[in-house]
Structures are given as structure tokens and as C-alpha cells.
DOBA-16206 format. One record per residue (C-alpha): x, z, y; residue number from 1. Coordinates in nm, 4 decimals, padded with zeros to 6 digits. Each point is the difference from the previous one (the first is absolute). Example, Ala and Ser with C-alpha at 12.3 -4.5 7.8 and 13.67 -1.06 7.14 Angstrom:
{xx->01.2300&zz->00.7800&yy->-00.4500&pos->1}
{xx->00.1370&zz->-00.0660&yy->00.3440&pos->2}
END
This chain:
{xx->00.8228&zz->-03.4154&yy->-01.7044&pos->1}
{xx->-00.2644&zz->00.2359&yy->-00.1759&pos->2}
{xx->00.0923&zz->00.3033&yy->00.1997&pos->3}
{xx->00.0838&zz->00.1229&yy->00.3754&pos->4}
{xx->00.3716&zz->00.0718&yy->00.0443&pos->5}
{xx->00.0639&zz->00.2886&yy->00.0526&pos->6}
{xx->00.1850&zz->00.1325&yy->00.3439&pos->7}
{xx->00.3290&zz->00.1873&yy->-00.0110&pos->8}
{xx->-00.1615&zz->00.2448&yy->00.2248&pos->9}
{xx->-00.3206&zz->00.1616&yy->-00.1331&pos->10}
{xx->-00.2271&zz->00.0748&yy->00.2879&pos->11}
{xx->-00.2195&zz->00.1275&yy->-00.1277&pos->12}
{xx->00.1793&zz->00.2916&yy->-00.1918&pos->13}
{xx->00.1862&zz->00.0544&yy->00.3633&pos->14}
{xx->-00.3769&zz->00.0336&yy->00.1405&pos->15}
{xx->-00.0830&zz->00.2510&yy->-00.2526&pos->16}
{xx->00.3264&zz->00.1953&yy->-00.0033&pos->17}
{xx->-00.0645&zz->00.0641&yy->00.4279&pos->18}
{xx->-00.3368&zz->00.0888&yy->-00.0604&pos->19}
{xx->00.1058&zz->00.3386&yy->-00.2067&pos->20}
{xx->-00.0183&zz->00.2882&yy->00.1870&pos->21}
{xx->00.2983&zz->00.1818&yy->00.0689&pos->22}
{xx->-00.0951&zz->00.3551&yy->-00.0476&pos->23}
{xx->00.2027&zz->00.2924&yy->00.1176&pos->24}
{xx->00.1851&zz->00.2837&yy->-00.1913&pos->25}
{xx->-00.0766&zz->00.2946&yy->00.1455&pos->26}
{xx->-00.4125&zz->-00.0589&yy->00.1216&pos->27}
{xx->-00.1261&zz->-00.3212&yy->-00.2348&pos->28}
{xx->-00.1191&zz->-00.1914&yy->00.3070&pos->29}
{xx->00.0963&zz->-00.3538&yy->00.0219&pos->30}
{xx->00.2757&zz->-00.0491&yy->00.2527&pos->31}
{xx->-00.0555&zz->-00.2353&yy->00.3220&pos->32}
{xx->00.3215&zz->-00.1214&yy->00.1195&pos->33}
{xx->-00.0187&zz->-00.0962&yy->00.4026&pos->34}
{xx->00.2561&zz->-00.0533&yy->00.2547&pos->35}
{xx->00.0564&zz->00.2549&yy->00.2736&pos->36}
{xx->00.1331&zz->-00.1170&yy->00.3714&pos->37}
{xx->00.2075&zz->00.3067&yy->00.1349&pos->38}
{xx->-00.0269&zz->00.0665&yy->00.4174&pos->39}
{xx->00.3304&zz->-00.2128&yy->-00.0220&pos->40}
{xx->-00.1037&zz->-00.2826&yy->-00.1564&pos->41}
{xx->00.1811&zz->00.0606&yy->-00.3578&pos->42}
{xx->-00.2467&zz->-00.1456&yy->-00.2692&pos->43}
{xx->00.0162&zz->00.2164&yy->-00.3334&pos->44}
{xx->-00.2408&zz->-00.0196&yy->-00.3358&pos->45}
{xx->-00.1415&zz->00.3059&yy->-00.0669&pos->46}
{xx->-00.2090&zz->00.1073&yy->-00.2906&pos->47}
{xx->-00.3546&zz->00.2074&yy->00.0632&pos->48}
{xx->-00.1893&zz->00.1797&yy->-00.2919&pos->49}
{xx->-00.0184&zz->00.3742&yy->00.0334&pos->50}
{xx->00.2205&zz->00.0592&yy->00.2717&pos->51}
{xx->-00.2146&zz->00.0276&yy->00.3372&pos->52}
END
């Protein structure tokens, strides 16, 4: 064996394809995606960059 095998699934490039910044369209911020609780109870993603 002179080398390392190599993994089906690259972790690394994963790694480094998360760690780009999303940036938004309309204000060039880099967009934070969090999950909001309603009063209710209803879980929902929502997305934060320029709105406030």
C-alpha cells in the first residue's frame, strides 16, 4: 500500500463547502439561518441578514 485510500465521502471538501458564506442579494451581508419558536409552538427556519 504506498498511499491512503481515499474515502467516498470527502470531508474535508464538505468542511470547506459549509464554511462559505452565504451572502444575500439584495444587502451583501452573509445570511444567518436560525430557527424561530412561534407563541404556539410551530418551529420554522428563518433567514436574518438585512431584514430587522
Amino acid at each position: 500500500m504506498a498511499g491512503k485510500a481515499k474515502s467516498k465521502t470527502d470531508v474535508a471538501a464538505r468542511s470547506g463547502a459549509k464554511s462559505l458564506a452565504k451572502l444575500c442579494s439584495l444587502c451583501g451581508n452573509k445570511v444567518d439561518v436560525v430557527m424561530a419558536v412561534s407563541s404556539t409552538g410551530k418551529k420554522r427556519m428563518t433567514r436574518l441578514c438585512c431584514e430587522v
